[in-house]
Kinemage of the C-alpha trace (Angstrom):
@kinemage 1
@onewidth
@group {chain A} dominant
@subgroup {mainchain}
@vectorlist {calphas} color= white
{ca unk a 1} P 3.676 -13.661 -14.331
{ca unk a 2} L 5.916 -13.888 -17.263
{ca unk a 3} L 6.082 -14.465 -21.436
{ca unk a 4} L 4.579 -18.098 -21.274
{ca unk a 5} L 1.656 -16.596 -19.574
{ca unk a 6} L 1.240 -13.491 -21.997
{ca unk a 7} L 1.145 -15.825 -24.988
{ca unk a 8} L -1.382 -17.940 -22.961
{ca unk a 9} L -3.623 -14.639 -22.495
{ca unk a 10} L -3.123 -13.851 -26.373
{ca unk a 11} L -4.320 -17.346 -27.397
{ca unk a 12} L -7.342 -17.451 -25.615
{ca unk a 13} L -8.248 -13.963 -26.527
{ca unk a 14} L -7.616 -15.648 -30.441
{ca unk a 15} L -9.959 -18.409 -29.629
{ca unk a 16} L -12.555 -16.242 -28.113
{ca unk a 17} L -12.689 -14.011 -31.585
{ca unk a 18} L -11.047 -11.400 -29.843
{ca unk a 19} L -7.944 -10.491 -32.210
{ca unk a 20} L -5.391 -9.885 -29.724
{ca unk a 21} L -2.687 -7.215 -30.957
{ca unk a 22} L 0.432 -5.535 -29.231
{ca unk a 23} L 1.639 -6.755 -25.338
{ca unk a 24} L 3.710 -4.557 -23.085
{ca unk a 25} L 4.848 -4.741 -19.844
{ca unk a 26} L 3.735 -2.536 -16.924
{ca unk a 27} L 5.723 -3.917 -14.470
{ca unk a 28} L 8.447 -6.339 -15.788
{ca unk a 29} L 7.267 -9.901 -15.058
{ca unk a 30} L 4.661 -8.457 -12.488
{ca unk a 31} L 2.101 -6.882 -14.781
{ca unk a 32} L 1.877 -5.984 -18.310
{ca unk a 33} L -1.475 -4.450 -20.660
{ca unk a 34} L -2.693 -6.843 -23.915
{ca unk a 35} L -4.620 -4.880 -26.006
{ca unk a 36} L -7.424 -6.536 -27.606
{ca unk a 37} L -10.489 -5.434 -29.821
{ca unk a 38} L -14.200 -6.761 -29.835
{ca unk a 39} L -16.179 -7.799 -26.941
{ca unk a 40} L -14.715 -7.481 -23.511
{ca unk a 41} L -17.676 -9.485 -21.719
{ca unk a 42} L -15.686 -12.130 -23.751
{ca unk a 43} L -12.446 -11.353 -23.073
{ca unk a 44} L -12.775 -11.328 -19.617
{ca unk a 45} L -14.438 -14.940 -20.054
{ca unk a 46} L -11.950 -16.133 -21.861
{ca unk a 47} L -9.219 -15.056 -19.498
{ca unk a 48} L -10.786 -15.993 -16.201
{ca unk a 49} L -8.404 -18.903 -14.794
{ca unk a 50} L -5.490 -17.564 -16.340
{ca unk a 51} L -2.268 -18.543 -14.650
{ca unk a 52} L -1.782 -18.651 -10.700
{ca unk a 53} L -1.902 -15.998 -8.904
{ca unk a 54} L -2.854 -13.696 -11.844
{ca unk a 55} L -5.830 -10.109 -11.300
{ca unk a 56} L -7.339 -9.779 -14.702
{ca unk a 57} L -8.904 -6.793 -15.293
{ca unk a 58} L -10.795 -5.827 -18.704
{ca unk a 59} L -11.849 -1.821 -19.806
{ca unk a 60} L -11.832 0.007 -22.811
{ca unk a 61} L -8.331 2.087 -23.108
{ca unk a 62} L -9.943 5.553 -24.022
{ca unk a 63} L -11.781 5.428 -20.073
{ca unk a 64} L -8.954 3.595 -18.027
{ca unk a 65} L -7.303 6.743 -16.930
{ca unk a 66} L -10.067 7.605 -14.111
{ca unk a 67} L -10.849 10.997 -12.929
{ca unk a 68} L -12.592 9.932 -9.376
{ca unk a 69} L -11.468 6.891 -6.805
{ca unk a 70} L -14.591 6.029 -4.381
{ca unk a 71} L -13.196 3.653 -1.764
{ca unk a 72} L -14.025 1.564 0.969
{ca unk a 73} L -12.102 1.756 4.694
{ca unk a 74} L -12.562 -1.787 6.238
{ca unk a 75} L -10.985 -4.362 4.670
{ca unk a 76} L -10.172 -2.216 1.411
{ca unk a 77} L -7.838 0.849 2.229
{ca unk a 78} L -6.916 -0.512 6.158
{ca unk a 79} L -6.152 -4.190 6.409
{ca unk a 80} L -8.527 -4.536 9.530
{ca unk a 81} L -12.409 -3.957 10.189
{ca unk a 82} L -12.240 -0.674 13.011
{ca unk a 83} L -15.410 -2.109 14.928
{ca unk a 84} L -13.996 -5.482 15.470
{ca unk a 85} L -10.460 -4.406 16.344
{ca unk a 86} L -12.485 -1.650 18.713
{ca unk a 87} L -14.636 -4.880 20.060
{ca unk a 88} L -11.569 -6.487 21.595
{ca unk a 89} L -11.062 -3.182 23.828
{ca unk a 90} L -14.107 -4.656 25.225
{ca unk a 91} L -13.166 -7.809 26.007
{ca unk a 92} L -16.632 -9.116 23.025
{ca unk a 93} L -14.745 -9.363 19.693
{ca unk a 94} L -15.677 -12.677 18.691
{ca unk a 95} L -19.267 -11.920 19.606
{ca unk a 96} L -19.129 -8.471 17.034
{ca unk a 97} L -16.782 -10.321 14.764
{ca unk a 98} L -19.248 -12.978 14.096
{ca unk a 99} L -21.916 -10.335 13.120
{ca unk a 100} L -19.576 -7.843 11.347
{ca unk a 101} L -18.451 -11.307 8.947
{ca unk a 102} L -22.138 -11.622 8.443
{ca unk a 103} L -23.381 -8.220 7.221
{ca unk a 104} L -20.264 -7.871 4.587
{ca unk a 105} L -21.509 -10.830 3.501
{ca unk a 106} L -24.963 -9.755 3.012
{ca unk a 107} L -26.605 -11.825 5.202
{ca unk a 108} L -28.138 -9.415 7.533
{ca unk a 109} L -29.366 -6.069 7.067
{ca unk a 110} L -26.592 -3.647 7.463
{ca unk a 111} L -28.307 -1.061 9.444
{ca unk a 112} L -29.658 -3.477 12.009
{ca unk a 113} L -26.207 -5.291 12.276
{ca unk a 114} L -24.618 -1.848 12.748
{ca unk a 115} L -27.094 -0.533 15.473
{ca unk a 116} L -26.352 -3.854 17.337
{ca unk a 117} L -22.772 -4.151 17.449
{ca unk a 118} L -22.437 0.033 18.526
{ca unk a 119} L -24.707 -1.043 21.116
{ca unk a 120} L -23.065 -3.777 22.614
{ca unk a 121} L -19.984 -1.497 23.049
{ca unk a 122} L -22.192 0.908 25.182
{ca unk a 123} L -19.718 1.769 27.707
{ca unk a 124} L -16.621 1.787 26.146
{ca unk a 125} L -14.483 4.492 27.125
{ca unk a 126} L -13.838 7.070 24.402
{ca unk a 127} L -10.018 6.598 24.593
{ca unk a 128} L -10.049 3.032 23.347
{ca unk a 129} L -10.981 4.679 20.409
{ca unk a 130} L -7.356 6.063 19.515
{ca unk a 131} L -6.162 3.328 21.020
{ca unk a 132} L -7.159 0.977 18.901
{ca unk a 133} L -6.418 3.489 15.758
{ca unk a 134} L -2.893 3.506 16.847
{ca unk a 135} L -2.146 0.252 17.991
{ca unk a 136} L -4.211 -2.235 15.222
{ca unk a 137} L -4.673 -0.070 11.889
{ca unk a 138} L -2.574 -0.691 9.353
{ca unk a 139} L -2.662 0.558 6.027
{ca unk a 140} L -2.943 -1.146 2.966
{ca unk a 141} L -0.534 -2.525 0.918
{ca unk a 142} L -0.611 -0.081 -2.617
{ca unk a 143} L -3.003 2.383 -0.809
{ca unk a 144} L -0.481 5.019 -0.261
{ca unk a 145} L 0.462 4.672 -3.489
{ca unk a 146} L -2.896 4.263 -5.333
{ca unk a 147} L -4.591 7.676 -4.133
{ca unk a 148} L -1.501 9.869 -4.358
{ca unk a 149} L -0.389 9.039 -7.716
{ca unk a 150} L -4.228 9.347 -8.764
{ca unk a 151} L -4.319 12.664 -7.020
{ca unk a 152} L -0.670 13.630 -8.804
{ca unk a 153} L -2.732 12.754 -12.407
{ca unk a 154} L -5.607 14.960 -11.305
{ca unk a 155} L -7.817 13.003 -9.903
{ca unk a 156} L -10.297 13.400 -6.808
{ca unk a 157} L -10.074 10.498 -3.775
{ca unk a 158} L -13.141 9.887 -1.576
{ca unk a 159} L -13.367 8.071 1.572
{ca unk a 160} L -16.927 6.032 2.114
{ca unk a 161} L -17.045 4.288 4.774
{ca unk a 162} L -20.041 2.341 7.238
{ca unk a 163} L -17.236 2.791 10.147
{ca unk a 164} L -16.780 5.703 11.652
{ca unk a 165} L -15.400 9.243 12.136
{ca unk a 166} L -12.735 8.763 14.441
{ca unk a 167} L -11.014 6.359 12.317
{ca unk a 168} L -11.887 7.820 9.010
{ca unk a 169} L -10.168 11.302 9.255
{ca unk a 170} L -6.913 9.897 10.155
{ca unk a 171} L -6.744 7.398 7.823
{ca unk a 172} L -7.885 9.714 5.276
{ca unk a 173} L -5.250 12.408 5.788
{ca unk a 174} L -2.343 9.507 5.768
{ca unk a 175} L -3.473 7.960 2.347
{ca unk a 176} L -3.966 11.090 1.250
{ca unk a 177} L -7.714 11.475 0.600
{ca unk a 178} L -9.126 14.386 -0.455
{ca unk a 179} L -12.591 13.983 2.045
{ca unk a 180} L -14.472 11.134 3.919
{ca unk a 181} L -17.820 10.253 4.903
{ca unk a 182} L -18.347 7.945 7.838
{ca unk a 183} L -20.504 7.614 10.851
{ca unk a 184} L -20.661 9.490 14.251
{ca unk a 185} L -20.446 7.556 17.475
{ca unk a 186} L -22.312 9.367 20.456
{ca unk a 187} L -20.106 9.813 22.875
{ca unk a 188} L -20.962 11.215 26.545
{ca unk a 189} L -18.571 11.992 29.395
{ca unk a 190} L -15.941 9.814 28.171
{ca unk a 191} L -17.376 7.084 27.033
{ca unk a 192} L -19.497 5.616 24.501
{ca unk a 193} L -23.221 5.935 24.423
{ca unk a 194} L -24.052 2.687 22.251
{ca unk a 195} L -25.709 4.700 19.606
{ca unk a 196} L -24.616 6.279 16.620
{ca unk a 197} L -25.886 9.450 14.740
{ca unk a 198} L -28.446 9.098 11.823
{ca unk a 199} L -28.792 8.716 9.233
{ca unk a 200} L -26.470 6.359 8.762
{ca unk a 201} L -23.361 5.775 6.078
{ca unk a 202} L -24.980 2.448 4.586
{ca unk a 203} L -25.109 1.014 0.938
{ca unk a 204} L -27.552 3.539 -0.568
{ca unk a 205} L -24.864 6.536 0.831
{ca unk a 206} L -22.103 5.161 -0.824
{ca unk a 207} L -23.849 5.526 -3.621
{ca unk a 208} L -25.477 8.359 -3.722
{ca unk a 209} L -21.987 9.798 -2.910
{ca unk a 210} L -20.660 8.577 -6.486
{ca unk a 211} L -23.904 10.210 -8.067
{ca unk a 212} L -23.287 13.483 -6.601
{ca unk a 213} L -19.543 13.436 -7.573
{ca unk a 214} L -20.732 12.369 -10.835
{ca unk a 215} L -23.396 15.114 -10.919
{ca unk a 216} L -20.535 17.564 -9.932
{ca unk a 217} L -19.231 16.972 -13.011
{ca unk a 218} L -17.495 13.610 -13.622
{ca unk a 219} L -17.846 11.112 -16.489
{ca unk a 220} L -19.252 8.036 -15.008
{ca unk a 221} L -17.179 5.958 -17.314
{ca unk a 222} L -14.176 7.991 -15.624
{ca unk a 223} L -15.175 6.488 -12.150
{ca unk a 224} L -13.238 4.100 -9.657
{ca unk a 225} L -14.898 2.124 -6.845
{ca unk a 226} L -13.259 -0.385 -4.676
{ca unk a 227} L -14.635 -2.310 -1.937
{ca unk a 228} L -15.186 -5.534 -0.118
{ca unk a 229} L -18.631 -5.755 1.599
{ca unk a 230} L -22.420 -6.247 0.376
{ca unk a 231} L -22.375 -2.572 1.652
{ca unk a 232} L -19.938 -1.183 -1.318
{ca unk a 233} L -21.851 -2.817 -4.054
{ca unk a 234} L -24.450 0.144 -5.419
{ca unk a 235} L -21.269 1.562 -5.514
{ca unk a 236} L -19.054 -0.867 -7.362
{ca unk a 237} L -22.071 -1.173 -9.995
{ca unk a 238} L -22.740 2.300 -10.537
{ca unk a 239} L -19.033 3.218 -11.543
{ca unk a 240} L -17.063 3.226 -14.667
{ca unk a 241} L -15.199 0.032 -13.249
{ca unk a 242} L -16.047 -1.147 -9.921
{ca unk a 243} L -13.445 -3.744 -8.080
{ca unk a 244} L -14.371 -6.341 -5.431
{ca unk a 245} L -10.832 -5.855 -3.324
{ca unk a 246} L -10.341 -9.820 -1.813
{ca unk a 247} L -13.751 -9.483 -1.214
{ca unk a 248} L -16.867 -11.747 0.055
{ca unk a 249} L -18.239 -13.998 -2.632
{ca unk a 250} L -21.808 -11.082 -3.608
{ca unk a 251} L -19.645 -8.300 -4.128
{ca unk a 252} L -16.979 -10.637 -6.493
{ca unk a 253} L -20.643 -11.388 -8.393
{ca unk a 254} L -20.994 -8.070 -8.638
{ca unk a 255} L -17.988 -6.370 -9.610
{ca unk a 256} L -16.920 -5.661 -13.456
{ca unk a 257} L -13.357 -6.451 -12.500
{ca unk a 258} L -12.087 -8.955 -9.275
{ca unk a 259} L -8.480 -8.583 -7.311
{ca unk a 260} L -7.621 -11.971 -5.320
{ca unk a 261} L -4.549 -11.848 -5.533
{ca unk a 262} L -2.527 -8.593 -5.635
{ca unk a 263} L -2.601 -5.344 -3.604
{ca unk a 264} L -4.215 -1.922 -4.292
{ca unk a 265} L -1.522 -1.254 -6.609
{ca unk a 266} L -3.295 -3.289 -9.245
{ca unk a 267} L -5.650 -0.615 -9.061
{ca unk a 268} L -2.464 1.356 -11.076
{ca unk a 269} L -1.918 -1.132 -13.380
{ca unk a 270} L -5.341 -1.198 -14.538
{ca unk a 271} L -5.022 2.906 -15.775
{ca unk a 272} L -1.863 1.832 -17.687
{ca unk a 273} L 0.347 3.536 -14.863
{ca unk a 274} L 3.668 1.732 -14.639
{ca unk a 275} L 5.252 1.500 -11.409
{ca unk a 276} L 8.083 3.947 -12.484
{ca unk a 277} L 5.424 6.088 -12.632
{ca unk a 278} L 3.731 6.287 -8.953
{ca unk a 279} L 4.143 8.834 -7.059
{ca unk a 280} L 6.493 8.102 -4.259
């Protein structure tokens, strides 16, 4: 990103009645804030398409600064989805694949789709569970970053996730996350049992864990959620600015702001943190 496309950004905010005022960069030539008055809904209209390669994201200035980050695993803070990766321990990861691709999307009930892929791993021994943590999760690009320099401002970090435990508190404690919620596998001399506790960590959990942190004390307007799947989307609505993370095509519908393009560190940006400013 550079001048040619800030001046682009500034006319179409013009055109859109938006009165576009002072520009300043973030990140030089990587990222940079344009302050603007009126309407956002048109401002972010009026900016979609901008430039290649180019994350707009549109909020009030007074609220940026966010007080809670509600997050995603799969896809979101880990660059892989844990059941699929754990799948391929048993020799059936296109089969779970295939469903897993289905439910983000929202084309099956999550629940259901959940209950059958655990079930088809029935089996499994219970090492090839930190196995496959070990050997195929990766953390995501900016995630590091993201929670601990939100953290370092005061802020609280929560985990959500419709995968599960064993996965879940590691990556939690590497990213830095103050807690997680995820779901129990039952496990029985060694290996898994195909079932998993109840209830379960689905859509309506996610969000009811924003409404309790909320609850707790929290602006909603001070809230962050990021996520990928139909799942996350109660969640992405209900905050103060919910993100679709290079997500499937319902939860981009649904988001109030949309990252294609860059890593979590946008998520920085978007408070008006510059990248001289993250903690290391």
């Amino acid at each position: 990103m550079g001048q040619g496309d800030i001046a682009e950004a500034a006319d179409r905010l013009r055109d859109a009645g938006c009165g576009p005022s002072d520009a300043s960069w973030l990140d030089l030539n990587k990222a940079s804030d344009l302050f603007f008055s009126a309407d956002p809904v048109a401002a972010r209209a009026a900016l979609n398409g901008l430039g290649q390669g180019i994350d707009i994201i549109v909020q009030a200035t007074r609220t940026r600064l966010k007080k809670l980050l509600i997050a995603d695993m799969d896809s979101t803070m880990i660059t892989v989805e844990c059941i699929d990766e754990l799948a391929d321990y048993a020799g059936i990861k296109p089969q779970i694949a295939e469903i897993t691709e289905r439910a983000m999307r929202g084309e099956l009930d999550f629940a259901g789709a959940l209950h059958e892929r655990v079930a088809l791993l029935r089996g499994l021994e219970d090492s090839a569970i930190d196995r496959c943590r070990v050997e195929r999760v990766t953390i995501m690009p900016g995630a590091k970053a993201l929670v601990r320099t939100m953290k370092a401002r005061g802020a609280r970090a929560l985990l959500v996730s419709g995968g599960f435990t064993r996965f879940t508190g590691p990556v939690a404690q590497e990213i830095g996350f103050d807690d997680a919620v995820a779901n129990v596998l039952d496990i029985a001399d060694g290996a898994l049992l195909g079932t998993v506790a109840t209830p379960i960590v689905d859509a309506a959990r996610k969000r009811a864990e924003l409404e309790a942190a909320i609850a707790g004390g929290i602006d909603r307007a001070l809230t962050l959620a990021v996520g990928d799947g139909a799942n996350d989307i109660p969640m992405i609505e209900g905050a103060g600015l919910g993100v679709a993370y290079h997500a499937k095509p319902r939860t981009r519908a649904a988001a109030a702001a949309d990252i294609v393009h860059g890593d979590l560190s946008v998520l920085l940006y978007a408070q008006g943190i510059a990248a001289s400013d993250w903690a290391a």
